[in-house]
N, C-alpha and C positions, 0 to 999 in steps of 0.2 A: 610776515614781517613784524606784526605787531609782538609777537610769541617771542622773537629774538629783541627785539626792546625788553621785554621784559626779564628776560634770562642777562642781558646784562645790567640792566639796571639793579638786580638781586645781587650778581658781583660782583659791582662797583665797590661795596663797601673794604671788600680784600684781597682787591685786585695787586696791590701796590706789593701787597705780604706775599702773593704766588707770584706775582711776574715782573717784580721789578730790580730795584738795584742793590736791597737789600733782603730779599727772597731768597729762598735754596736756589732760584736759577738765576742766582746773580751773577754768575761766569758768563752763562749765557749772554747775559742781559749786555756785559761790559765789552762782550765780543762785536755783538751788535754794533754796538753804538762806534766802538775804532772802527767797523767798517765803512758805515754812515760820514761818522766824523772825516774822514781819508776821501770819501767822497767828496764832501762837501768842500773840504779844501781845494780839491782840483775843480772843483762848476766854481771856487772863488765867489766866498758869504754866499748863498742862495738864497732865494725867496723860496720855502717850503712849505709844500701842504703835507701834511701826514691826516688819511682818509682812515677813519677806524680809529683814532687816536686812542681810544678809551680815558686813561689820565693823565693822558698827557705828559707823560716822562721820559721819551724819545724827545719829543721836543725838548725838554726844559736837558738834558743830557747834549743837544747840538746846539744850546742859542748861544755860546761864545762863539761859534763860529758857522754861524749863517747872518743873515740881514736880518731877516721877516718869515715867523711861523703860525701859521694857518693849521689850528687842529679843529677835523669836524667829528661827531660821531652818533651815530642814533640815542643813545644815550644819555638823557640829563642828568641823571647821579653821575654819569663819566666825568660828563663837560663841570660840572659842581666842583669834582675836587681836581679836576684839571686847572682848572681858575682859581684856587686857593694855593696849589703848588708852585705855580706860574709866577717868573718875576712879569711883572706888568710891562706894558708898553709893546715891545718884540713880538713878544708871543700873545695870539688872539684864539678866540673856542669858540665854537659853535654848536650845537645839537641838530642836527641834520641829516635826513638818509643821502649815503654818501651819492648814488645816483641824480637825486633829484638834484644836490648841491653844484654839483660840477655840470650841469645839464640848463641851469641857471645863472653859474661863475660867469661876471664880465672881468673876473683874473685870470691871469695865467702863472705860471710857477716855474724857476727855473728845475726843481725837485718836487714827485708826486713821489709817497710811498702806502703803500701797502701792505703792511708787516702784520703778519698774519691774520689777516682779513679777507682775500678774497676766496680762500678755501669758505668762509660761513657767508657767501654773499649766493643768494640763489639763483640769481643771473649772472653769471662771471661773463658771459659776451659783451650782454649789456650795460658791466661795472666799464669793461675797460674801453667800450667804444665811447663813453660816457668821460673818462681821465681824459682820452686824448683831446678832449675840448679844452683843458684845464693846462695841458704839459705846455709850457713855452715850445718857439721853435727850435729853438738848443738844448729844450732841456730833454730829461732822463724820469725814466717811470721805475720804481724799483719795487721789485715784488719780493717778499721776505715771507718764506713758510718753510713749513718741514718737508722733508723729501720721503713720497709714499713707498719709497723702494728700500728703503733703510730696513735693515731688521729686525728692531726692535719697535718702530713702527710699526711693521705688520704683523709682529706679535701683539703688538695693544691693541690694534685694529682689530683681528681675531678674538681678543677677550672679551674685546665691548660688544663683536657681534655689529658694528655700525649704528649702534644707542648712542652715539658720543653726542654729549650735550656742552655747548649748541650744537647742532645736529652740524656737519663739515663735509666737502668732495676736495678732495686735493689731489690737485694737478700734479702730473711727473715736471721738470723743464719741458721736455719734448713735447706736450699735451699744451703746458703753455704757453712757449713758442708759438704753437699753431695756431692758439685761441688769437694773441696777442697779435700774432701777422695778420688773422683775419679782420684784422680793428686797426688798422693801422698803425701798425708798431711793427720795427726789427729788431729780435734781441742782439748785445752787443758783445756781455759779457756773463757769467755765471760764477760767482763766489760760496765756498765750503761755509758753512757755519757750523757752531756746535747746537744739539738738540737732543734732547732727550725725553722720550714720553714719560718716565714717570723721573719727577725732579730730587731723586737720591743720587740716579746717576749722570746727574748736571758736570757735576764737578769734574768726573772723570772724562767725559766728552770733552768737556772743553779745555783740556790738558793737553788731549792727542795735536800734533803735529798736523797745519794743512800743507796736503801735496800739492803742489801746481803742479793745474793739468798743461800740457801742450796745447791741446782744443780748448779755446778760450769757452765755445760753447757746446763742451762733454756734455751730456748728459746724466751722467753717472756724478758729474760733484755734487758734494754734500749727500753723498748714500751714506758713506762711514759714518762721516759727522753729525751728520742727522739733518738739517736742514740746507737751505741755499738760499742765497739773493742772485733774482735776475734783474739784470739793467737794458733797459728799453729807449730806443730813442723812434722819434716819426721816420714810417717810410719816405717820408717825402717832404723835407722841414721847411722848402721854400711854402712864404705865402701860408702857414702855420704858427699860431701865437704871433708873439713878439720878440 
């Protein structure tokens, strides 16, 4: 754990220039966020935590329209310039392993998210029996990563040989479904995103057309497009948060 502190705190500095809103996967990025933001509309303002925040630019991209954003992340160079970009007041940062944080939280949230963080977390059982402490009882857990079946995914996966720094295991949906039902969670819904492993072809991903599946929870969304969000709500919401 300490080795991944450190691997992000090294790319804190140009985090913003590779993964953000004015980055080559700025498509991506803008995709994202209408997805989020459309959620957030329908939970009506949310109290959100975003777990992995790094700097914090999903949040400061949803604060017109949520209540209260909670960013935590191992990271103190993240949380540094996540507090400098941040309008004040709404949005709050923390430095914390996401684990320990929510395994501690006397909050609850009506929105957890996960965007592309629990693929580098080395207990994925443990991150998420750990969130459902944290999910209100109405609320929604939402996991945003790339989808391993894609293929140009596992063409990159192939090149790297499994060297990918920070080192990553990513879940199919169906892998994570099963993790997440084992933790208390049923997934709800599954959303196409755009993704692309190397960010030349950002742009073109995130052009193509999403199909709506008839199976709200296919499997196979987001293989073309490259990534997926799944939405998570409690097995069992009585008697769960607030």
């Amino acid at each position: 754990m300490q080795e991944l502190h450190r691997q992000f705190d090294a790319a804190a500095a140009s985090w913003g220039v590779e993964h953000g809103p004015d980055s080559a996967r700025a498509a991506e990025f803008a995709a994202r966020i209408r997805y989020l933001r459309k959620l957030c509309r329908r939970l009506g303002r949310p109290r959100v935590l975003d777990l992995g925040c790094a700097t914090g630019q999903v949040l400061v991209e949803l604060s017109p329209v949520i209540d209260d954003g909670l960013g935590v992340d191992i990271s103190e160079a993240m949380i540094e310039r996540a507090r400098r970009i941040a309008e004040r007041g709404k949005l709050r940062f923390r430095t914390d392993d996401a684990v320990r944080f929510c395994n501690s939280c006397s909050e609850h949230f009506d929105l957890v998210l996960l965007v592309g963080v629990l693929e580098h977390l080395p207990d994925q059982e443990t991150a998420l029996a750990s969130a459902r402490r944290v999910v209100g009882r109405k609320g929604r857990l939402v996991v945003i990563s790339p989808h391993p079946w894609n293929l140009l995914f596992l063409l990159k996966s192939l090149a790297h040989l499994n060297r990918e720094m920070p080192p990553a295991s990513h879940l199919s949906p169906r892998r994570l479904a099963a993790v997440a039902r084992r933790n208390g969670f049923r997934l709800t819904n599954i959303s196409a995103l755009p993704y692309a492993p190397w960010p030349a072809l950002s742009p073109i991903l995130a052009r193509m057309p999403t199909i709506s599946s008839l199976v709200p929870k296919n499997p196979l969304t987001g293989v073309v497009r490259g990534a997926f969000a799944a939405e998570f709500r409690h097995h069992q919401p009585n008697g769960v948060g607030k």
